[in-house]
C-alpha beads as a LAMMPS data file, in Angstrom:
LAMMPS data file: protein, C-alpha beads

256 atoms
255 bonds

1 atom types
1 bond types

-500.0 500.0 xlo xhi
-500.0 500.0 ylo yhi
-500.0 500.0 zlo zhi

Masses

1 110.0

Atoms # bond

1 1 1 -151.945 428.041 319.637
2 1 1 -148.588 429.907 318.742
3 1 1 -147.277 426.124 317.681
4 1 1 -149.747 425.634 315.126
5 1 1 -148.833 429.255 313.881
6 1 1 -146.045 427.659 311.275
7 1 1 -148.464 425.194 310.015
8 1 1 -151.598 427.347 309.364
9 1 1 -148.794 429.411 307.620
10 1 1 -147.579 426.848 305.309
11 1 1 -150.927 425.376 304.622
12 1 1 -152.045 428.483 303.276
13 1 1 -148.594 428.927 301.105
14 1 1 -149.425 425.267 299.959
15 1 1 -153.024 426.293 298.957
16 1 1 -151.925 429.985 297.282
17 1 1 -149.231 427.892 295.636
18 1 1 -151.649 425.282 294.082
19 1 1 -154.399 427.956 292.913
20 1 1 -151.977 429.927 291.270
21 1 1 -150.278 427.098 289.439
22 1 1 -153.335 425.532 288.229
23 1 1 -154.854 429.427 286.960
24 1 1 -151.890 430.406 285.334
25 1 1 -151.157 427.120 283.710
26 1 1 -147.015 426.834 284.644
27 1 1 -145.445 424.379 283.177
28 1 1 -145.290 421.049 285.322
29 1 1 -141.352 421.021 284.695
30 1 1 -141.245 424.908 285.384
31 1 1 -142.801 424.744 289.133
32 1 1 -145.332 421.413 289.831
33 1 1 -147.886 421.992 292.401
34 1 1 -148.258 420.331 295.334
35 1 1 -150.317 417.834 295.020
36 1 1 -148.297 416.630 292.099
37 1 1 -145.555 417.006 294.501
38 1 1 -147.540 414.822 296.890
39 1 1 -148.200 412.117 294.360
40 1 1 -144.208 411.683 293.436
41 1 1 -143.592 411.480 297.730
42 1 1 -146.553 408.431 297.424
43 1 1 -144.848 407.132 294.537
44 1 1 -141.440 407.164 294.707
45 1 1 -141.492 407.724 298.678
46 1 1 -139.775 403.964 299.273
47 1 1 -136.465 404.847 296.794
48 1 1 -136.259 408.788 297.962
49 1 1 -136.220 407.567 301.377
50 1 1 -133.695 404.620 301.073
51 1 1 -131.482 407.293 299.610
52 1 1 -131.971 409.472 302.317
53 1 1 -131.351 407.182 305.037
54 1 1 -127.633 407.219 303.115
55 1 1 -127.415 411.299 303.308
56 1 1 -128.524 410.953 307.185
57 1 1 -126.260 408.112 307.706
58 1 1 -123.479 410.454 306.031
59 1 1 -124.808 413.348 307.993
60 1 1 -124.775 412.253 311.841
61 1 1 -121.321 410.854 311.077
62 1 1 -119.929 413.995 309.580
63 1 1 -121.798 415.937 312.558
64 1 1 -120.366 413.193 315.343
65 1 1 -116.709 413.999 313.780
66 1 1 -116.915 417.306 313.368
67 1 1 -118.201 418.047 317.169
68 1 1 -115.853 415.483 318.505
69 1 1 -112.856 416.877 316.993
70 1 1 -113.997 420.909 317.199
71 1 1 -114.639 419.976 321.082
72 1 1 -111.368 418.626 321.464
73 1 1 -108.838 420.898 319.449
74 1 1 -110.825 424.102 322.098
75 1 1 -109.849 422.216 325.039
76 1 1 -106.106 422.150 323.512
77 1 1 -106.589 425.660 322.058
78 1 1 -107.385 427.076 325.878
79 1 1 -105.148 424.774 327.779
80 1 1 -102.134 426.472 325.216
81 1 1 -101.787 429.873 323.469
82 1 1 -99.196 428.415 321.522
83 1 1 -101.521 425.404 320.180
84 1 1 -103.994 428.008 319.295
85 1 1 -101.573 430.759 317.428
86 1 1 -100.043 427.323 315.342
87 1 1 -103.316 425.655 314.479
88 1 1 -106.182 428.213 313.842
89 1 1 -105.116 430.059 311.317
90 1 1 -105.393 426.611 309.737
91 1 1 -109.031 425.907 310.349
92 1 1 -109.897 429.383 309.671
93 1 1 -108.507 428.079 305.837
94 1 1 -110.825 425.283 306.090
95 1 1 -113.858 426.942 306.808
96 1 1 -113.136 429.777 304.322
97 1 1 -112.209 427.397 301.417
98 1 1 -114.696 426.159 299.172
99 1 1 -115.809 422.592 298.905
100 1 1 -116.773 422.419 295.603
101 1 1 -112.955 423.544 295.059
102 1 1 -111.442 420.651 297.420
103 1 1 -114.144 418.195 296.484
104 1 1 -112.428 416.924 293.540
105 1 1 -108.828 416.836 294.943
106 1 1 -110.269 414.651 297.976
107 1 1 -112.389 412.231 295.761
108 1 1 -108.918 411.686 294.063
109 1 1 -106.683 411.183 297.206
110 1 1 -109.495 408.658 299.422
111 1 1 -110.331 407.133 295.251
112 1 1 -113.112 406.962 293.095
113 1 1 -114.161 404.057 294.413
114 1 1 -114.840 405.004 297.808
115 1 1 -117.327 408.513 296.978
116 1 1 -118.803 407.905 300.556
117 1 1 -115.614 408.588 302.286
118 1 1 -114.936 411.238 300.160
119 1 1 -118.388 412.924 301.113
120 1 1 -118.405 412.302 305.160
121 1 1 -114.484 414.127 304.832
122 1 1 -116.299 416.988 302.740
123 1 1 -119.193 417.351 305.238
124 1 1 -116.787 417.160 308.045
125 1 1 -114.616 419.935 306.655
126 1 1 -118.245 422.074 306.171
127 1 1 -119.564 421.321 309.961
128 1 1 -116.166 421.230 312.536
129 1 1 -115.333 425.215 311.885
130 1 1 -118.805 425.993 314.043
131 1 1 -118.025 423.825 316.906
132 1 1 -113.943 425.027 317.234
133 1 1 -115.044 428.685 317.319
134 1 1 -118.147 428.524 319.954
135 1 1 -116.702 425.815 322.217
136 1 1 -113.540 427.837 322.387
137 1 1 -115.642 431.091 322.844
138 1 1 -117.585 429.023 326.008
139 1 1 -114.377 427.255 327.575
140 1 1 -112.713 430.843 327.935
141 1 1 -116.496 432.340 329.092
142 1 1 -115.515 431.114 332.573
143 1 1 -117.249 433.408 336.024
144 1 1 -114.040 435.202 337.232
145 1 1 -115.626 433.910 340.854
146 1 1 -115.753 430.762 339.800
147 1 1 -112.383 430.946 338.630
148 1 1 -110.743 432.085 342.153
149 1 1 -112.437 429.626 343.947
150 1 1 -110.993 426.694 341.816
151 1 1 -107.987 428.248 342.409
152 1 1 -108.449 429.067 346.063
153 1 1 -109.281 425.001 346.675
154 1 1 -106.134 424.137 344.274
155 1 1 -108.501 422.337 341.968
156 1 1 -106.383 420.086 339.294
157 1 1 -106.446 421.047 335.539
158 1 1 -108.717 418.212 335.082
159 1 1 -111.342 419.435 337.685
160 1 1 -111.224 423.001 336.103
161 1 1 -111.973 421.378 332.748
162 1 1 -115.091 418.946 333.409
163 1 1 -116.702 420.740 336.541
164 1 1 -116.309 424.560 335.626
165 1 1 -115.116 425.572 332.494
166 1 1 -117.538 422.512 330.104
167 1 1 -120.493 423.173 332.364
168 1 1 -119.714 426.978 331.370
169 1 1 -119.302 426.654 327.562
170 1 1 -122.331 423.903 327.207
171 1 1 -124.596 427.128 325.970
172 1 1 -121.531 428.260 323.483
173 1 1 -121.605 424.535 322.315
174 1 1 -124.750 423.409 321.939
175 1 1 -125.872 426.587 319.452
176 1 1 -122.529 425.642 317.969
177 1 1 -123.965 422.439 317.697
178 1 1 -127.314 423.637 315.865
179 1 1 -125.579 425.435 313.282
180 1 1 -123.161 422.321 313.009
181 1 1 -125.785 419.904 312.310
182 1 1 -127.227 421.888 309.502
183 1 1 -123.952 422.389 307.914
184 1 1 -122.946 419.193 307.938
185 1 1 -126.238 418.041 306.277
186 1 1 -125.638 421.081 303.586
187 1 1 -121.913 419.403 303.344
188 1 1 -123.204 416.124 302.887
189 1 1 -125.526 416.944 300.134
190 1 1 -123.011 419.917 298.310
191 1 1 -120.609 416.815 298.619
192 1 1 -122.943 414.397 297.302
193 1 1 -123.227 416.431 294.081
194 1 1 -119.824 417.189 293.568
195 1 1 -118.253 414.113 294.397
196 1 1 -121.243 411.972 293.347
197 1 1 -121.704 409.264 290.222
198 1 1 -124.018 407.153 289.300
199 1 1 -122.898 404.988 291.529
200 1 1 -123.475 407.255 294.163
201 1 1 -127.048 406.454 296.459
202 1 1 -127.743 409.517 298.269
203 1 1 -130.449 411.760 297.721
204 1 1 -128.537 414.283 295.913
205 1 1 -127.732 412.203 293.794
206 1 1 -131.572 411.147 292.967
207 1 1 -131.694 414.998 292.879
208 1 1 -129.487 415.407 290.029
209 1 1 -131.075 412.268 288.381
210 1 1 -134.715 413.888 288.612
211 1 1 -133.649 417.357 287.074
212 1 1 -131.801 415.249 283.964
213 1 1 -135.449 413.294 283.291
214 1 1 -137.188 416.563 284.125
215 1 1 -139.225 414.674 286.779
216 1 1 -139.927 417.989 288.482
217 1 1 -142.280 416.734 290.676
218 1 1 -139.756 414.057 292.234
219 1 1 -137.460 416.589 292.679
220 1 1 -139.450 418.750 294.274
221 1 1 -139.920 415.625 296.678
222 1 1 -136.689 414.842 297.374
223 1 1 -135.988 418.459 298.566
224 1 1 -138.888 418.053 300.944
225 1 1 -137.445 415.220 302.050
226 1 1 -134.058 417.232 303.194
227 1 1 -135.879 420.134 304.397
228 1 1 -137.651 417.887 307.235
229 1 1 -134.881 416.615 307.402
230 1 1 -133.045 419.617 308.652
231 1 1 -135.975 420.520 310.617
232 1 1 -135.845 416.987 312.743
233 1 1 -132.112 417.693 313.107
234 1 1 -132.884 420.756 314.646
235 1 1 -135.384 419.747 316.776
236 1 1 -132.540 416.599 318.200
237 1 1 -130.655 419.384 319.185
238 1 1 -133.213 421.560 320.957
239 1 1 -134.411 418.694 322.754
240 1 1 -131.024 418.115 323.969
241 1 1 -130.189 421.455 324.720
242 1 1 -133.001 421.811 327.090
243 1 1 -132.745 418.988 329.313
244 1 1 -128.814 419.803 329.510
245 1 1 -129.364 423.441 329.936
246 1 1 -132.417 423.429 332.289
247 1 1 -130.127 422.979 335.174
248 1 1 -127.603 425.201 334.776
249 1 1 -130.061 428.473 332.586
250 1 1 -133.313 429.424 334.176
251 1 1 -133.781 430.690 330.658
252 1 1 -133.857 427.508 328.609
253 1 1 -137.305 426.503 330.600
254 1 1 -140.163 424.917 328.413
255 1 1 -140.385 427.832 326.007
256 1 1 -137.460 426.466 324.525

Bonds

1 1 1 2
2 1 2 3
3 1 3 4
4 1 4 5
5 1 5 6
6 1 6 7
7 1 7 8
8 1 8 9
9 1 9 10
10 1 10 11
11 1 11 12
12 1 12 13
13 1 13 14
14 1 14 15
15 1 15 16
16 1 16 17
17 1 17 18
18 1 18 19
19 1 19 20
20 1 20 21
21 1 21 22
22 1 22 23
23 1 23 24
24 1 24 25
25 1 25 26
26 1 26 27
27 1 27 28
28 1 28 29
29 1 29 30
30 1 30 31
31 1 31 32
32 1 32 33
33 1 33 34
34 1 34 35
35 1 35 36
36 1 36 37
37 1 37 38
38 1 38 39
39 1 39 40
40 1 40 41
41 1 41 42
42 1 42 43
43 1 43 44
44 1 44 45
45 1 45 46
46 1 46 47
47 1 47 48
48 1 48 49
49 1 49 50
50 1 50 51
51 1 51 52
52 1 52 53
53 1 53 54
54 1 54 55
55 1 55 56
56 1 56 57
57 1 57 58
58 1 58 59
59 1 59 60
60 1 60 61
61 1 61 62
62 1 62 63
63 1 63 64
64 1 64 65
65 1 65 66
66 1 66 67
67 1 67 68
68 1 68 69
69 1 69 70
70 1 70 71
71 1 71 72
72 1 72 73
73 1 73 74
74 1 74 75
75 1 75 76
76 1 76 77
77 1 77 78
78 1 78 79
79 1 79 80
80 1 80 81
81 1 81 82
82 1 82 83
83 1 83 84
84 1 84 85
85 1 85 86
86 1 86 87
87 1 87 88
88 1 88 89
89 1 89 90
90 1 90 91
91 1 91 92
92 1 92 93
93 1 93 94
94 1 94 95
95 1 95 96
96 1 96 97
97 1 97 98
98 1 98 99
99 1 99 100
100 1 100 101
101 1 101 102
102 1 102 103
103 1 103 104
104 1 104 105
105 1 105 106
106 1 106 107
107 1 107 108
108 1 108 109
109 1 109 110
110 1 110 111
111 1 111 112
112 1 112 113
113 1 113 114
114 1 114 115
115 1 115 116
116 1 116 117
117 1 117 118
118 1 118 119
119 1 119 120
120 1 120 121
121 1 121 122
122 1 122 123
123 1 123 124
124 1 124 125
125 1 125 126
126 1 126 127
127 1 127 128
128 1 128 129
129 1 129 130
130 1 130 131
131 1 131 132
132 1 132 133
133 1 133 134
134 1 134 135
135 1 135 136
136 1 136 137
137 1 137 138
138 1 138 139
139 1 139 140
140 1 140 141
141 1 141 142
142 1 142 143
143 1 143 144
144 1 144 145
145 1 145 146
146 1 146 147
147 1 147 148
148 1 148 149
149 1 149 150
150 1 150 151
151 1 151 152
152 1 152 153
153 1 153 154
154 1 154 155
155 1 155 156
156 1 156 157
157 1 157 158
158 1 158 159
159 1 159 160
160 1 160 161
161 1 161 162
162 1 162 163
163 1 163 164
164 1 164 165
165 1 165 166
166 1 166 167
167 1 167 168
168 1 168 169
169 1 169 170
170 1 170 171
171 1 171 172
172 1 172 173
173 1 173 174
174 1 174 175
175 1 175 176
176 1 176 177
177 1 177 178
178 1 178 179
179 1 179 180
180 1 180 181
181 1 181 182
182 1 182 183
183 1 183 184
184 1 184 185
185 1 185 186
186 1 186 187
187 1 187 188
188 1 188 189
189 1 189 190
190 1 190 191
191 1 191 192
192 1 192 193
193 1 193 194
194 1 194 195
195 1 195 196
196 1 196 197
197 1 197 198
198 1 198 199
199 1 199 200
200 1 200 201
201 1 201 202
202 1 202 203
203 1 203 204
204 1 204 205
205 1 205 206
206 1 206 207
207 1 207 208
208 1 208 209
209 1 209 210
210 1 210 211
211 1 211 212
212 1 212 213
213 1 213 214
214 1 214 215
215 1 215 216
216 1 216 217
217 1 217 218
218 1 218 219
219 1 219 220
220 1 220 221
221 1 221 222
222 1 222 223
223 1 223 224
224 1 224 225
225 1 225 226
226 1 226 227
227 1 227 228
228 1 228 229
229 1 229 230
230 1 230 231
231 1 231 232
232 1 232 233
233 1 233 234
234 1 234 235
235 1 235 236
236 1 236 237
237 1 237 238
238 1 238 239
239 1 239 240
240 1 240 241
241 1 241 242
242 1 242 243
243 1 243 244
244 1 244 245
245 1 245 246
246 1 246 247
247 1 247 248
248 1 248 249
249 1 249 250
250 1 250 251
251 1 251 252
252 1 252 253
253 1 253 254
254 1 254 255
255 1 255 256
């Protein structure tokens, strides 16, 4: 019962936001209601989701890169204090700065001609901070116990790394993960807009394009489309975190 909690609570948002429309008489370009919104998703469904098959595509690549790299640069940032002091102040930079202030100086260095590299660097930038700072937190969240006995057995660097210390930080790095993947679609998307053209084929892009013609209702489509989106993302990683972390965390049973 507690699962069909969210969607007795958004059907009667959907219904409270259609009566109220429709009484008060808003403006279709001021706020559509639903089932105009529904009739744009029938319509249009076909281009809105070709274009968002390009954000996704964008998305998961950005994500990939981003945890790839973040997992890697915390191995080297534990394996050597020195590594760490040199390079972090660096990323902290990144994730501080911006992207609609770097967006314009990277679509000029990859070339306007290539807007989808431009946008999977953007996204990148937006998601890797998240995985650096939790798998680095998790690496170093090592059981002292654990530690000694590694040590008392003379276990290699290598053995440390893939039987203790990545079976330790796994919960560090897969909420990393889940904030990750959101950012990176939020990066793909900010990107999208700022780097975009009318060449460009993502659905920000078709956002942008729907808000010039005042085609509300599309809109209003499209950024359904991203928000279940973001909510299938999510669930990916839940999944995964639970059959990783069932073995290890009595805690992440079926609850989660």
């Amino acid at each position: 019962m507690s699962r069909l909690l969210p969607l007795l609570v958004g059907l009667i948002v959907l219904a409270l936001w259609e009566t109220s429309v429709r009484l008060m008489q808003v403006p279709v370009f001021v706020l559509p209601p639903p089932s105009l919104i529904a009739e744009a998703l029938m319509t249009d469904g076909p281009q809105l989701l070709d274009a968002l098959l390009e954000t996704l595509k964008l998305t998961v690549a950005a994500f990939a890169a981003s945890f790839l790299g973040g997992l890697a640069l915390a191995v080297l940032f534990v394996q050597s204090r020195l590594i760490e002091r040199s390079l972090l102040p660096y990323a902290v930079v990144l994730q501080v700065t911006p992207i609609v202030a770097i967006a314009p100086l990277i679509v000029i260095w990859v070339g306007v001609d290539h807007v989808e590299r431009a946008v999977f660097i953007l996204a990148t930038i937006v998601a890797f901070f998240p995985i650096l700072s939790n798998a680095s937190f998790g690496l170093r969240s090592v059981d002292p116990g654990l530690a000694d006995l590694f040590r008392l057995y003379r276990a290699t660097g290598w053995q440390r790394l893939w039987l203790l210390q990545l079976p330790s930080a796994l919960p560090a790095l897969l909420a990393g993960a889940r904030i990750s993947a959101g950012l990176a679609l939020i990066g793909t998307v900010v990107a999208e807009f700022v780097a975009g053209s009318g060449e460009a084929t993502g659905l920000a892009w078709r956002i942008v394009e729907s808000a010039n013609r005042l085609e509300i209702p599309r809109m209003f489509a499209a950024l359904l489309l991203l928000s279940l989106t973001g909510l299938a993302l999510n669930a990916v990683i839940v999944q995964i975190e639970h059959r990783l972390l069932r073995r290890w965390h009595s805690g992440h049973g079926e609850a989660a």
